[in-house]
C-alpha positions as CSV (number, residue, x, y, z in Angstrom):
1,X,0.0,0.0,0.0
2,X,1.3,3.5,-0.9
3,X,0.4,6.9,1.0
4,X,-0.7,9.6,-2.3
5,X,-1.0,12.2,0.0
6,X,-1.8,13.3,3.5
7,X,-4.2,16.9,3.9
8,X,-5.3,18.1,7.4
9,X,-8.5,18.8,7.6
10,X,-9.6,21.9,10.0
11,X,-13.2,22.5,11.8
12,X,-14.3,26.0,10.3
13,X,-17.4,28.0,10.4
14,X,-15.4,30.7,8.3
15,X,-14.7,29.0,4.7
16,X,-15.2,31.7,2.5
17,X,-12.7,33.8,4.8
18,X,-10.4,31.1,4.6
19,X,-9.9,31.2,1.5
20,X,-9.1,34.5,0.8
21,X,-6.4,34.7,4.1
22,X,-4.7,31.5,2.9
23,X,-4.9,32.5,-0.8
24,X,-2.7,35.6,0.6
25,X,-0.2,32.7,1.0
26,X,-0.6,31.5,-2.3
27,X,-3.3,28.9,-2.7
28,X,-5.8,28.0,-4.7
29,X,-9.4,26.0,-4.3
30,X,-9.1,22.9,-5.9
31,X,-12.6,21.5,-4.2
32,X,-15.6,22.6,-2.9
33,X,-18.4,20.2,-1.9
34,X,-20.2,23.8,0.3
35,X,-19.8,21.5,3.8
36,X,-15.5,20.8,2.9
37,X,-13.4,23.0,0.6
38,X,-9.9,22.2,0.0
39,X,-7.3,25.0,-1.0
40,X,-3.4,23.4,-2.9
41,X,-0.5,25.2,-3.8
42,X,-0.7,25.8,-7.8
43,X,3.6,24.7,-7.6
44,X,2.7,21.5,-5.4
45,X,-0.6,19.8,-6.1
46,X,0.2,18.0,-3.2
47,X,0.5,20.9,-0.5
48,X,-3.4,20.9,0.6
49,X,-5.6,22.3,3.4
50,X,-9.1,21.4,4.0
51,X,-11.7,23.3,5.7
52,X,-14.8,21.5,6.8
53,X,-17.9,22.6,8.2
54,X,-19.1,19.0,9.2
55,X,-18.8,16.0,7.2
56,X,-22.1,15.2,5.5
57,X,-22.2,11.9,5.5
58,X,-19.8,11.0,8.8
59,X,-20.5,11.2,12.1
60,X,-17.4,13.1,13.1
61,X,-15.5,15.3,11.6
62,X,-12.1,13.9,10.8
63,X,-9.0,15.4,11.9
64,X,-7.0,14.5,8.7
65,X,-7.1,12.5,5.8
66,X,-4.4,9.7,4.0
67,X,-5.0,9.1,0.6
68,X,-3.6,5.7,0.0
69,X,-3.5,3.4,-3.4
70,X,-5.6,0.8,-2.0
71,X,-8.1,1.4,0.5
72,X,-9.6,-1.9,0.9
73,X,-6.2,-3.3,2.1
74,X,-5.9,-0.3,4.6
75,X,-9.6,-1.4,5.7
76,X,-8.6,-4.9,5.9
77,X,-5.3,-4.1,7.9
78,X,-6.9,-1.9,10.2
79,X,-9.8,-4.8,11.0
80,X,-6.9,-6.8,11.4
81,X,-5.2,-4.8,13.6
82,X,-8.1,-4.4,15.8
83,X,-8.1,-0.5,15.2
84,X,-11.5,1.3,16.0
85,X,-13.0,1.8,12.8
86,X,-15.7,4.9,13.3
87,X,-17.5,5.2,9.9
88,X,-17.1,1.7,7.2
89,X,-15.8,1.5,4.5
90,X,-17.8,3.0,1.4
91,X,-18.3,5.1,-1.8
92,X,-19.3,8.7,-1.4
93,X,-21.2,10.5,-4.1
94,X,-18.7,12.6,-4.8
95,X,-16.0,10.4,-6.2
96,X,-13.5,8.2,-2.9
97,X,-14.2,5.1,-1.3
98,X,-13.6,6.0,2.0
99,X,-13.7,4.6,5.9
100,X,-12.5,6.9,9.3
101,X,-10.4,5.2,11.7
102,X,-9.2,6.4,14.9
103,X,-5.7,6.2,15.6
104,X,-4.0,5.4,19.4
105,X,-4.3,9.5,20.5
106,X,-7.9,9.5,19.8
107,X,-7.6,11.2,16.3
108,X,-10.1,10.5,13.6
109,X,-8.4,9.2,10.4
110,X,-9.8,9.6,7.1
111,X,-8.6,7.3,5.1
112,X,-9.4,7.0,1.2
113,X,-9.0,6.4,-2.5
114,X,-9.9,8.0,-5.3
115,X,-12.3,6.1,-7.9
């Protein structure tokens, strides 16, 4: 299994105002669902913020989220493992296959795969 790309993902009531303070900084909105936005740097597509009102289809927001090659194995190895998993594994409307996981300090993982 690879890690694509890790992105913290931060509570906010303020999206809109977020993205024009962090565009001061230099990024851009690559994504916005209204409830999640995320912002990248146009140099390194990689470099990404989210900001997330609450997640619509979760029952916690997650703190951040790993985008992996194959989420199914991280499922599996996480089951495996024992980890807590706090939302299953499935396909969102808008595109991932995705399932939250907490990790040993208590923090809500996110972890998913692009279809």
């Amino acid at each position: 299994m690879t890690v694509r790309r890790v992105v913290p993902n931060v509570h906010s009531e303020a999206v809109e105002e977020n993205r024009e303070f962090y565009g001061l900084l230099g990024f851009e909105e690559v994504m916005n669902h209204g409830w999640i936005m995320t912002l990248a740097s146009p140099a390194e597509e990689k470099a990404q913020i989210s900001f997330m009102s609450a997640d619509r289809t979760a029952p916690v927001n997650p703190d951040v989220s790993v985008e992996v090659d194959d989420v199914d194995a991280a499922y599996a190895a996480m089951r495996e493992r024992g980890a807590e998993i706090v939302h299953p594994l499935q396909d969102e409307e808008w595109g991932v296959r995705r399932f939250f996981v907490r990790d040993p300090d208590g923090r809500v993982i996110n972890v998913l795969a692009h279809r």
